[in-house]
Backbone as CSV, one residue per row, in Angstrom:
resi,resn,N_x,N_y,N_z,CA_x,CA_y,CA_z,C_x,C_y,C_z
1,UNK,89.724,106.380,92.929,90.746,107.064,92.159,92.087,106.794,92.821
2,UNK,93.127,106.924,92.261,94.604,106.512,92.659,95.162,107.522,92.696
3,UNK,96.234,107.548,93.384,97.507,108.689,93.597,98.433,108.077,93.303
4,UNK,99.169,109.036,92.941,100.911,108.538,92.556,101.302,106.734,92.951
5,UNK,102.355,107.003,92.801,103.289,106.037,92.874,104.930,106.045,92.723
6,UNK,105.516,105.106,93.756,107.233,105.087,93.274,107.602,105.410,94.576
7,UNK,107.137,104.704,95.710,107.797,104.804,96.973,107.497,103.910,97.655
8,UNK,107.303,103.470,98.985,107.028,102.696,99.526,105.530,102.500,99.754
9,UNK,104.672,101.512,100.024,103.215,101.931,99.553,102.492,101.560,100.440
10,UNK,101.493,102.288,100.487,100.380,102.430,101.783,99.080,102.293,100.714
11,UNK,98.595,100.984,101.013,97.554,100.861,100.419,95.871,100.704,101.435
12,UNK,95.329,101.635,100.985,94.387,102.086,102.165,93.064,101.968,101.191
13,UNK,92.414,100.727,101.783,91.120,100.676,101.284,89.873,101.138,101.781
14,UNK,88.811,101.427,101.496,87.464,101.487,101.943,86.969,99.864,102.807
15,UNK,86.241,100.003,104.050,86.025,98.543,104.500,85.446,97.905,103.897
16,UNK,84.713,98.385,103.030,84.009,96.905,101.895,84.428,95.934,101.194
17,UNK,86.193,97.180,101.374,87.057,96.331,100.252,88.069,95.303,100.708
18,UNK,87.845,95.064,101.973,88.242,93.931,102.947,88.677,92.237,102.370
19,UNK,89.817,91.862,101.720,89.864,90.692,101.253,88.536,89.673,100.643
20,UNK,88.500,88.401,101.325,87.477,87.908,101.261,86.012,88.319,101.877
21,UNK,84.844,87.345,101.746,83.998,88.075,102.095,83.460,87.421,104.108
22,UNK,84.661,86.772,104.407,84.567,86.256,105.904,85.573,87.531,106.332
23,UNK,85.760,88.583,105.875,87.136,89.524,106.607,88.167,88.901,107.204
24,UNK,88.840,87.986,106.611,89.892,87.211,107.376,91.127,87.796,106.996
25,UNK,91.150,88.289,105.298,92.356,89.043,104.949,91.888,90.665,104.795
26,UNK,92.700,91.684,105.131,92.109,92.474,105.304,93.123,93.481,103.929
27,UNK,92.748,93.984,102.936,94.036,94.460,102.023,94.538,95.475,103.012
28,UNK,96.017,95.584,102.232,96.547,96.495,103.543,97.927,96.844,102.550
29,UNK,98.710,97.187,103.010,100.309,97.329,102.572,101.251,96.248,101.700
30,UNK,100.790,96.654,100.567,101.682,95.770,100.256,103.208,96.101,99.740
31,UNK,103.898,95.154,99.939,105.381,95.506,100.401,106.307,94.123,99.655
32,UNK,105.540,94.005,98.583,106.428,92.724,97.716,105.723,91.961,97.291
33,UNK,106.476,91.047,96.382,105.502,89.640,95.938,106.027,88.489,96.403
34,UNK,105.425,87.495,96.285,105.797,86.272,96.232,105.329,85.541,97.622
35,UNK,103.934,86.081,98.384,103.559,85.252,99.328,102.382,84.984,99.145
36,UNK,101.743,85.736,97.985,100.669,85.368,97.475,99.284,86.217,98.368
37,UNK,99.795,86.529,99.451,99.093,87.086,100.705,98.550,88.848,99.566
38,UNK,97.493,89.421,100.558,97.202,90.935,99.683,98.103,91.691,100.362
39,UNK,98.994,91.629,101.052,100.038,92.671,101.397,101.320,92.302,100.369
40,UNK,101.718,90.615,99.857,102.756,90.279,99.100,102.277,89.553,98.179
41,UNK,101.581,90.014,97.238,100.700,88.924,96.242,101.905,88.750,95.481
42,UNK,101.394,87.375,94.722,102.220,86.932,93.460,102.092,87.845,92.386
43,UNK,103.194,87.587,91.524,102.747,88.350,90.207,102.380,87.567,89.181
44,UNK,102.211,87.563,88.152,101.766,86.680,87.023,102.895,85.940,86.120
45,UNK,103.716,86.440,86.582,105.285,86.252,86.314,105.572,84.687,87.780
46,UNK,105.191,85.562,88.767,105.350,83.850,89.854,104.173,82.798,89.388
47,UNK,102.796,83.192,89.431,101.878,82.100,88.915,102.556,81.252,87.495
48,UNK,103.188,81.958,87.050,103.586,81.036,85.336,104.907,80.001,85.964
49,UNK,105.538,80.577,87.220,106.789,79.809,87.027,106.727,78.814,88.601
50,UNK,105.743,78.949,88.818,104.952,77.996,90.377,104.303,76.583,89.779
51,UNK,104.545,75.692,90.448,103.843,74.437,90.562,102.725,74.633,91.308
52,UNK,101.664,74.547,90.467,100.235,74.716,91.198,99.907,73.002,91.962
53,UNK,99.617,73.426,93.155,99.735,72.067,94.206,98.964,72.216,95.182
54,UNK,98.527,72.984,94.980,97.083,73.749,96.200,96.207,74.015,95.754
55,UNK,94.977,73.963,96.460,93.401,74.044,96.399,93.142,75.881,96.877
56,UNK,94.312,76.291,98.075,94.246,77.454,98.834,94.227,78.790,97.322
57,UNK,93.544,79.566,97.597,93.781,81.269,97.416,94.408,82.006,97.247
58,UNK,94.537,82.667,96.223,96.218,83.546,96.895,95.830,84.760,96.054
59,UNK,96.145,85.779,96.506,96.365,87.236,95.968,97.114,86.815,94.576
60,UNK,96.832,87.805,93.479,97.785,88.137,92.499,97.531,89.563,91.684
61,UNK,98.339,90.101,91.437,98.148,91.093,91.020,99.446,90.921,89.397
62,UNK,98.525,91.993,88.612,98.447,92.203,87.199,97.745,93.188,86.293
63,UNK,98.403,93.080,85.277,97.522,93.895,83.893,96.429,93.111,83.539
64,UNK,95.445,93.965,83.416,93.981,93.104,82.247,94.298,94.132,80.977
65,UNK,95.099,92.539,79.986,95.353,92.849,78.798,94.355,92.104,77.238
66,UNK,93.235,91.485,77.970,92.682,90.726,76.996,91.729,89.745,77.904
67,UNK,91.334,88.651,76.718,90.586,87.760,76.801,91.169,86.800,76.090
68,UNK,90.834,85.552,76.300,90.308,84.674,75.504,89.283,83.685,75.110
69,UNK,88.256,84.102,74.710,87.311,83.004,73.955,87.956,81.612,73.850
70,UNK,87.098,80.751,75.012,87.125,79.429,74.233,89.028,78.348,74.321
71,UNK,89.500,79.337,74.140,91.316,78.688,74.221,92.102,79.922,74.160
72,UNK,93.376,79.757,74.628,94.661,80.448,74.131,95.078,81.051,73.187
73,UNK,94.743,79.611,72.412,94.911,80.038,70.845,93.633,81.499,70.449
74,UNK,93.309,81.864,71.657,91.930,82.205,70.392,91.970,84.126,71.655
75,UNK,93.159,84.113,72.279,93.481,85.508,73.076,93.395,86.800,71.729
76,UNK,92.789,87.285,72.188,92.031,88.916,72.044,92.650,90.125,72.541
77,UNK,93.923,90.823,72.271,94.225,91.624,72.885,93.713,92.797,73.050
78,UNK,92.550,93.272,72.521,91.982,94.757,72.345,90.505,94.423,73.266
79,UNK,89.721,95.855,72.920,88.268,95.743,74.327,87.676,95.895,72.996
80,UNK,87.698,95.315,71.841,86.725,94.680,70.644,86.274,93.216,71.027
81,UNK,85.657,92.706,72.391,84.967,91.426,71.921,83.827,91.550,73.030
82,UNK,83.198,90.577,73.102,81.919,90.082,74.199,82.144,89.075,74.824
83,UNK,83.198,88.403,74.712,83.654,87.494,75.828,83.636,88.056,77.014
84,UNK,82.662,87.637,77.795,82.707,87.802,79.284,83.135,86.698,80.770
85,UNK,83.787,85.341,79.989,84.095,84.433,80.577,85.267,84.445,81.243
86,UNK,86.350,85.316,81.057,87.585,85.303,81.185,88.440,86.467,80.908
87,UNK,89.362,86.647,81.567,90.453,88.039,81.053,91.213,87.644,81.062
88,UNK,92.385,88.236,80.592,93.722,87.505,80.570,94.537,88.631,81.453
89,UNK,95.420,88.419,82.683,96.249,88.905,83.431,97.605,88.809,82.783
90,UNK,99.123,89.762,82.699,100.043,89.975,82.438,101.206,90.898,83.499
91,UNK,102.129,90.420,83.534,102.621,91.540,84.628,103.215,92.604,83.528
92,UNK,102.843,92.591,81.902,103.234,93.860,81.510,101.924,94.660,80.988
93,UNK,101.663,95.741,81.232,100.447,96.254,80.866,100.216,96.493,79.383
94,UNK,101.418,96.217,78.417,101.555,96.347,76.776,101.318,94.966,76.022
95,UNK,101.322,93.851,77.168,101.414,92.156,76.715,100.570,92.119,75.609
96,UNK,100.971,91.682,74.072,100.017,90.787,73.370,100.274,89.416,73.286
97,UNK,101.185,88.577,74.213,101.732,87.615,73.658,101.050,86.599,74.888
98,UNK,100.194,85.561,74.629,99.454,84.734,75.697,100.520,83.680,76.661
99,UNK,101.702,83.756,75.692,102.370,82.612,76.640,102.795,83.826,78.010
100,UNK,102.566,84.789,77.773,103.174,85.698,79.173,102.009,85.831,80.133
101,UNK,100.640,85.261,79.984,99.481,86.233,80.567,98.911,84.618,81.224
102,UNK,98.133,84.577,82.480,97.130,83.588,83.170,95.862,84.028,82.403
103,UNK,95.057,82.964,82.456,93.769,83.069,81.992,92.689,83.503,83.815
104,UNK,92.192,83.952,83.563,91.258,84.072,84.905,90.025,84.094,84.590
105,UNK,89.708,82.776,85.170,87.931,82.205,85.011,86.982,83.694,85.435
106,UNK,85.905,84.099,84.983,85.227,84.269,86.179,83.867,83.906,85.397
107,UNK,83.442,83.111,86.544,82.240,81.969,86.759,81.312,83.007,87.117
108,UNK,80.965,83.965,87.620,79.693,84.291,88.551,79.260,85.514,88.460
109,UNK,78.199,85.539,88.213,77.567,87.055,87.342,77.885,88.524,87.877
110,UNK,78.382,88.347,88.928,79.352,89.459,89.868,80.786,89.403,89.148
111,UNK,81.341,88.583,89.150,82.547,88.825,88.637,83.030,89.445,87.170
112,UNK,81.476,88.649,86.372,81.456,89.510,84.916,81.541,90.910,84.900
113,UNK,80.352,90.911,86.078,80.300,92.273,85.937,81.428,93.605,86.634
114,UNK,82.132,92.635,87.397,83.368,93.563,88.078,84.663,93.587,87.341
115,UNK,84.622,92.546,86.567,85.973,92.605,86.145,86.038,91.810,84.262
116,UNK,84.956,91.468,83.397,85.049,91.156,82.331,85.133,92.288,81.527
117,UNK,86.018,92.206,80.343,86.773,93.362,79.822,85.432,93.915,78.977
118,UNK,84.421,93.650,78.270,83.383,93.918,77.901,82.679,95.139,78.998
119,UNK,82.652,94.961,79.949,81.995,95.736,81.071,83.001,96.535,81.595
120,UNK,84.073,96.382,81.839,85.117,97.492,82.451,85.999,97.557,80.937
121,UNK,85.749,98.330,79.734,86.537,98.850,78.865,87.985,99.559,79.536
122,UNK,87.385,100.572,80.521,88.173,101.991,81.129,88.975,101.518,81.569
123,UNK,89.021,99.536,82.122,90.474,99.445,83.082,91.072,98.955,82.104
124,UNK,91.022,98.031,80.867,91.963,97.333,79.714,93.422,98.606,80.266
125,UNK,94.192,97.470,80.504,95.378,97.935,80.417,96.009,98.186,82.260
126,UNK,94.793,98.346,82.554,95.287,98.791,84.016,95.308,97.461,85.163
127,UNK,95.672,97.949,86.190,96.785,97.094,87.593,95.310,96.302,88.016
128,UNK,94.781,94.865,88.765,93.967,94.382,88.967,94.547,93.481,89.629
129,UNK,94.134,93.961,91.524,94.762,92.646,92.694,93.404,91.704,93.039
130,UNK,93.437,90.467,92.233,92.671,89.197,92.207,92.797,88.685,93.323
131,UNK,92.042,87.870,93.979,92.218,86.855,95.097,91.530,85.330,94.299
132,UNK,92.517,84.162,94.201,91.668,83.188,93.840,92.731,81.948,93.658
133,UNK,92.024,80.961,93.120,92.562,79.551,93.255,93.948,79.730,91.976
134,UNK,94.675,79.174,92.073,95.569,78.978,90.792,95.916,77.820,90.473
135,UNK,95.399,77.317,89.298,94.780,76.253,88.796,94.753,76.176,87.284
136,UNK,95.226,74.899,86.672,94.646,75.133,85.293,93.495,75.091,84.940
137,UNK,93.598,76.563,84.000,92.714,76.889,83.226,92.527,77.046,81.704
138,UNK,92.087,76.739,80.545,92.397,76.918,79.479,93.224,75.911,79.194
139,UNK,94.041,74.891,79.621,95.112,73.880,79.366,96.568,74.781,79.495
140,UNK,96.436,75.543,80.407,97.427,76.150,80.919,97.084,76.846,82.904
141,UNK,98.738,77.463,83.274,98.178,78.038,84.573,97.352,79.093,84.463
142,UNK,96.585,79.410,85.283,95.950,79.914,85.140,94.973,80.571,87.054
143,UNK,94.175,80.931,86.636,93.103,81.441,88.326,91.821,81.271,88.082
144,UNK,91.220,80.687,88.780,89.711,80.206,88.941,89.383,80.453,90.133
145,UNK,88.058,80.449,90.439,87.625,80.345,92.129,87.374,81.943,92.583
146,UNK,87.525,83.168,92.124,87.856,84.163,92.396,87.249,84.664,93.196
147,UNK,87.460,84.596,94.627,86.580,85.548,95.455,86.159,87.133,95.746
148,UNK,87.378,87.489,95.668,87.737,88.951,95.808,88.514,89.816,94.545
149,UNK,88.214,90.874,94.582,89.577,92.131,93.492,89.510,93.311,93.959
150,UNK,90.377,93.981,93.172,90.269,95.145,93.693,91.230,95.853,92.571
151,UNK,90.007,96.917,91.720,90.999,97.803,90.393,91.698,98.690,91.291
152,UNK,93.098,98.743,90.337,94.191,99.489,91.333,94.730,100.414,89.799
153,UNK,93.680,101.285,89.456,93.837,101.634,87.776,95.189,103.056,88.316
154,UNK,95.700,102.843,87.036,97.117,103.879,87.288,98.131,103.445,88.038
155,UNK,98.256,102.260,88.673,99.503,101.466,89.753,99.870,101.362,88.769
156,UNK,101.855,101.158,88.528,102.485,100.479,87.611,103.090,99.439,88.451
157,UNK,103.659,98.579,87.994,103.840,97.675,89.038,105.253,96.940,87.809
158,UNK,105.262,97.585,86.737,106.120,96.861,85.692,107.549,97.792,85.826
159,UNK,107.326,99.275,85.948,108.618,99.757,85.776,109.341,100.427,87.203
160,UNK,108.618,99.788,88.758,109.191,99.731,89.780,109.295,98.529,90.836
161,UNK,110.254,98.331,91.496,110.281,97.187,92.099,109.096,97.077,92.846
162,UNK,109.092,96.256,93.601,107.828,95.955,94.197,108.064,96.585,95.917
163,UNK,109.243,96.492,96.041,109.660,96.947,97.241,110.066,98.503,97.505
164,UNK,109.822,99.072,95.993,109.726,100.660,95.681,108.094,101.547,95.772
165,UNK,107.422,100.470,95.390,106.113,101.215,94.815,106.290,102.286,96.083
166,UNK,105.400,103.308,95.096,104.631,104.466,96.145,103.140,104.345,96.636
167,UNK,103.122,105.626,97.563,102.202,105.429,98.025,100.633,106.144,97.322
168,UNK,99.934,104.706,97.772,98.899,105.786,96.924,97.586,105.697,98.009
169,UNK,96.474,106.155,97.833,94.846,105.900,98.333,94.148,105.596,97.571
170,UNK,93.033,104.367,97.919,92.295,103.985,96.791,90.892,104.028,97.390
171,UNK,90.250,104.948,96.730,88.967,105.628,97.237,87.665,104.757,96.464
172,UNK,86.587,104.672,96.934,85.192,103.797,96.209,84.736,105.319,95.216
173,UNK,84.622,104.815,93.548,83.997,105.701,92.929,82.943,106.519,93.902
């Protein structure tokens, strides 16, 4: 469960929820975007306007506003489908429009089940810090590879700076 927000932010996980699964990144404070790191992840707003040129990982954080089946052309903004291949990330949590949103693969029957909008209805709409490759996907940028997440449901992240957020605790159901 989450607490407030709109100050400076102390993000305090449970140890399970430890970055990757070698504990090399550990989530912790985050305090901005644009290093891609889980203390300064990108936003979906930097993944769209970055030259993808790396194989490496990177934090990003976003809205899960959809899916898309199959292509772009074919984005789903509501939790009416069974596509479990993909969600679509937005840094606005209201996005229907695909040229604003990354596509994010997820390949692996864990990931369906942690984060495909079919299976998590309750987060559509809410904050989701990804760890993974950024890469085209769909014939656009996009995230594949996904090792790690972490639902951050109730963060806004659209109507405060990043260097404002508050503080919250994020507890294991």
């Amino acid at each position: 469960m989450m607490l407030a927000c709109c100050q400076k932010t102390d993000l305090t996980v449970e140890p399970e929820d430890k970055g990757p699964a070698d504990g090399s990144e550990e989530v912790g404070t985050i305090v901005g975007t644009g290093e891609g790191t889980s203390r300064c992840p990108f936003t979906v707003t930097d993944i769209l306007s970055k030259e993808l040129s790396s194989n490496d990982a990177v934090w990003v954080i976003g809205y899960m506003v959809g899916t898309a089946p199959r292509s772009m052309n074919n984005a789903i903004f509501s939790v009416e489908t069974d596509n479990q291949s993909n969600i679509l990330l937005s840094s606005d949590s209201l996005c229907t429009d695909a040229s604003l949103c990354i596509p994010v693969e997820l390949s692996t029957a864990k990931n369906k089940t942690s984060f495909s909008l079919p299976t998590n209805t309750s987060h559509f709409h809410q904050c989701l810090l990804l760890k993974g490759v950024p890469q085209t996907y769909l014939y656009r940028k996009g995230l594949r590879n996904v090792s790690a997440g972490l639902w951050m449901d109730g963060f806004d992240i659209a109507s405060v700076s990043p260097s404002e957020w508050g503080s919250i605790i994020l507890q294991q159901p």
